[in-house]
C-alpha positions in Angstrom: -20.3 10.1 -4.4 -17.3 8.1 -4.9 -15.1 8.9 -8.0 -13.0 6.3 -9.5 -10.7 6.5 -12.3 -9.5 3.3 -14.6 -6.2 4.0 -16.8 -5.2 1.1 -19.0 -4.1 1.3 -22.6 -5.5 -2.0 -24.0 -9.6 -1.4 -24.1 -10.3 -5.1 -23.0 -8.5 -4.9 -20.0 -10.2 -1.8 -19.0 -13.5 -3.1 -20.2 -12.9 -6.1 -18.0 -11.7 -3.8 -15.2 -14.9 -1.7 -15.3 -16.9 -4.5 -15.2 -15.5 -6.3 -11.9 -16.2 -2.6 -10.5 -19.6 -2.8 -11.3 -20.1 -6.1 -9.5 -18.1 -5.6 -6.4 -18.6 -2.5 -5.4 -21.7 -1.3 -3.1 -21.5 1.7 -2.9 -22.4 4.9 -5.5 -19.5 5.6 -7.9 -18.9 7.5 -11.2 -16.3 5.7 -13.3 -14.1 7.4 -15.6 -11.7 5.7 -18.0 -8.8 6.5 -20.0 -6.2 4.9 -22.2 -3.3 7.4 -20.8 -1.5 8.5 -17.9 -1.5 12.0 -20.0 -5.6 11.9 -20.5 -5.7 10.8 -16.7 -3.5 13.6 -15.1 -5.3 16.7 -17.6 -8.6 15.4 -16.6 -7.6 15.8 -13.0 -5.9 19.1 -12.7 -8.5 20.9 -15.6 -12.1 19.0 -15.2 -12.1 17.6 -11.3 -9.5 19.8 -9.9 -8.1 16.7 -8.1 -11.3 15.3 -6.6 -11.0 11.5 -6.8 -11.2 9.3 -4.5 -9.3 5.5 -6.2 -7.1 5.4 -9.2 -6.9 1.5 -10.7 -3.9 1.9 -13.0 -2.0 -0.6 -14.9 1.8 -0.6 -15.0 2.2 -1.0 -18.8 0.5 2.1 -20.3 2.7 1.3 -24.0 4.1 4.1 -26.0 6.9 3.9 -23.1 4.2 5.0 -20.6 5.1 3.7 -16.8 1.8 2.7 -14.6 4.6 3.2 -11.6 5.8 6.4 -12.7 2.4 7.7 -13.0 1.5 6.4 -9.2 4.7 8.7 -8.3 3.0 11.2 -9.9 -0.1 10.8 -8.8 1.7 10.5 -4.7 2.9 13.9 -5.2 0.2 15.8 -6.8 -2.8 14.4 -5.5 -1.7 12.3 -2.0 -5.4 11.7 -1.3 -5.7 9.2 -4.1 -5.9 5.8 -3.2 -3.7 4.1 -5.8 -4.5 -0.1 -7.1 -2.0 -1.3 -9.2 -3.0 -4.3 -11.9 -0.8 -6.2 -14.4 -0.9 -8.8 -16.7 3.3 -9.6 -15.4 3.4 -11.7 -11.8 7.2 -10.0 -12.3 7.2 -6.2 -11.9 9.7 -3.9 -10.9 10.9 -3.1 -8.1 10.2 0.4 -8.5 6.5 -0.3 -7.4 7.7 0.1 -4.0 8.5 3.4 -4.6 5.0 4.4 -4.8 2.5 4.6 -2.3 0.0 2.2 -2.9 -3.2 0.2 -1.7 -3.2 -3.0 -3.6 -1.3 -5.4 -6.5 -3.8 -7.3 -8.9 -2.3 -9.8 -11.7 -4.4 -10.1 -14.7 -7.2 -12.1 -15.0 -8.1 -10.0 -12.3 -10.7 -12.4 -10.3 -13.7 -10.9 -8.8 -12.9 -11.6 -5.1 -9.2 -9.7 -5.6 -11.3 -6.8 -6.6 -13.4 -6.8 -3.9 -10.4 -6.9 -1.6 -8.5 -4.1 -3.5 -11.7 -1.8 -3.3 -12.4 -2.4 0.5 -8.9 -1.5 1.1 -8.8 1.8 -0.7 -12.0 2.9 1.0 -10.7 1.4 4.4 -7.5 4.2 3.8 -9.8 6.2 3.1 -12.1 6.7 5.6 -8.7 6.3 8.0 -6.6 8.9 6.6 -2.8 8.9 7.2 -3.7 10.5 10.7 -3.9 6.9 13.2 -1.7 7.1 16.1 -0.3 4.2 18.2 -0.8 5.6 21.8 1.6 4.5 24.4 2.6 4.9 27.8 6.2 5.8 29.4 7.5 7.2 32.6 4.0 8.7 33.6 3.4 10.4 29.6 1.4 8.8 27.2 2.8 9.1 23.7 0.9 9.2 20.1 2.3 8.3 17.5 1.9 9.0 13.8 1.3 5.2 12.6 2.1 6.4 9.1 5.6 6.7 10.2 6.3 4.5 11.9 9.1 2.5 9.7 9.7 -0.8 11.9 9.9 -1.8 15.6 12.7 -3.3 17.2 12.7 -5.2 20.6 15.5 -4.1 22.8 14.9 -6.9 26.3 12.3 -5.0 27.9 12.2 -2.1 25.5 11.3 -1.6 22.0 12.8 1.3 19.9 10.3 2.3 17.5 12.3 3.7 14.3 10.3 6.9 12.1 10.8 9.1 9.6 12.2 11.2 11.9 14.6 9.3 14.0 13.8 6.3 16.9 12.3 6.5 19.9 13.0 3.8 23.0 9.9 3.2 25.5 9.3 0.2 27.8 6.3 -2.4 26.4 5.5 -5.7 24.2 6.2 -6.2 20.7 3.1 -8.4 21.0 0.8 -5.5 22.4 1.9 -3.2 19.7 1.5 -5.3 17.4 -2.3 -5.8 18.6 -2.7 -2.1 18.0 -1.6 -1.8 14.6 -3.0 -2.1 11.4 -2.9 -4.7 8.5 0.2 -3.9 6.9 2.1 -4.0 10.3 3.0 -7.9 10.5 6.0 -9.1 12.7 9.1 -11.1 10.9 11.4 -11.9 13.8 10.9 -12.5 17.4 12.6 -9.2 17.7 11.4 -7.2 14.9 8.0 -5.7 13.3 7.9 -4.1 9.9 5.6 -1.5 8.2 5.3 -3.1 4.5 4.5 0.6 3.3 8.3 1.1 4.0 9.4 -2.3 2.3 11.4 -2.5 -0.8 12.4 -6.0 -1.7 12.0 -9.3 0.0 15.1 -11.2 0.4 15.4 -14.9 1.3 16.4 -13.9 5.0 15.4 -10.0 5.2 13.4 -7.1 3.8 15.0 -4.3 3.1 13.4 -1.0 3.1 13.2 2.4 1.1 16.0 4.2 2.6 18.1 1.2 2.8 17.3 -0.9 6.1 17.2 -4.4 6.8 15.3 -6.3 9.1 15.5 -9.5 9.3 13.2 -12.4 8.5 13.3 -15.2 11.4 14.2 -18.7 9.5 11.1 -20.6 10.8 8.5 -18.0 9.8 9.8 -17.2 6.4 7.1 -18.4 4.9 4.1 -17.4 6.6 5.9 -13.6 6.6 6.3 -14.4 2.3 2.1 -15.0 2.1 1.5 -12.1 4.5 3.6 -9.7 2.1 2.2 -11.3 -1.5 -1.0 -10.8 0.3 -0.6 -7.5 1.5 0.2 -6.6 -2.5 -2.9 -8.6 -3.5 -1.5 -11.6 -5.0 -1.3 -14.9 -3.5 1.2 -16.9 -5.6 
């Protein structure tokens, strides 16, 4: 059974959050809430010993509690957790992107958003971290840890596909990568694909990434790539 906790310190909010769970999701849950990131993280390491499976947080706890520092937490400790992040503030930090998440919901959180957020947690889940993007090179076939993978250049006939470890050059199509990636792959440039996971900040002309990176953002899609990426965090503005 699916185990889902709610953390939000205002008791309408969460109230409103539970109920949205209750009509959206299909399948069979047990719902815990709490008003803390303290009460969320004891109840995890002494009453479930880590076993849940989505964690809807909010970013402002109050009392100087951080939703995005608890995520961080929550990364390290517990990496199975699927993480949604909801808000009554379209402006957040930019320290959100330094926590792994599945999904961004602004308050009033409609119904439909919910839907999407929940289908996407239990889509990672059921994935894992373990899909590969197999390819072929000089007679070897190469796979790939997708999860990695940070963003794809295209080098004339060659694409150099840069990781957490390094970059690695092999003959093929942007395009035909792209067709083998998942959702939060999405290509910016003629030249260029990005993993969002990796993605920091959006600039007017460029994303820049965790570790400091910048790929650039072709002038005429700007703004298809801009409703791809508020998508992707699960607002369209």
């Amino acid at each position: 059974m699916l185990r889902i906790a709610v953390c939000d310190d205002d008791e309408t909010s969460l109230q409103a959050i539970k109920k949205l769970v209750a009509q959206t999701l299909k399948e069979e849950y047990v719902l815990t809430s709490f008003h803390s990131g303290l009460d969320l993280m004891l109840y995890l390491s002494e009453q479930v010993k880590g076993q849940l499976d989505i964690a809807i947080l909010d970013i402002d706890l109050g009392e100087g509690q951080n939703g995005i520092e608890l995520a961080k937490r929550l990364n390290r400790d517990y990496p199975r957790i699927k993480i949604i992040f909801c808000t009554g503030f379209i402006e957040f930090s930019q320290d959100v992107y330094d926590s792994e998440a599945v999904y961004f919901l602004v308050k009033p959180i409609k119904a439909e958003k919910m839907q999407n957020a929940l289908s996407r947690a239990l889509l990672s889940l059921n994935t894992g971290k373990k899909e590969t993007l197999q390819l072929k090179t000089e007679g070897n076939i190469l796979n790939l840890n997708v999860a990695e993978i940070r963003y794809i250049e295209s080098l004339r006939r060659q694409i150099s596909i840069v990781g957490e470890e390094g970059a690695l050059t092999c003959y093929a199509k942007l395009s035909e990568v792209l067709a083998k990636l998942p959702f939060n792959f999405i290509r910016c440039h003629k030249s260029y694909i990005v993993n969002l996971n990796f993605v920091q900040a959006l600039g007017r002309d460029e994303f820049v990434l965790s570790r400091g990176e910048r790929v650039p953002i072709s002038r005429a899609q700007y703004e298809e790539v801009k409703r791809a990426f508020l998508s992707y965090l699960g607002d369209r503005l």
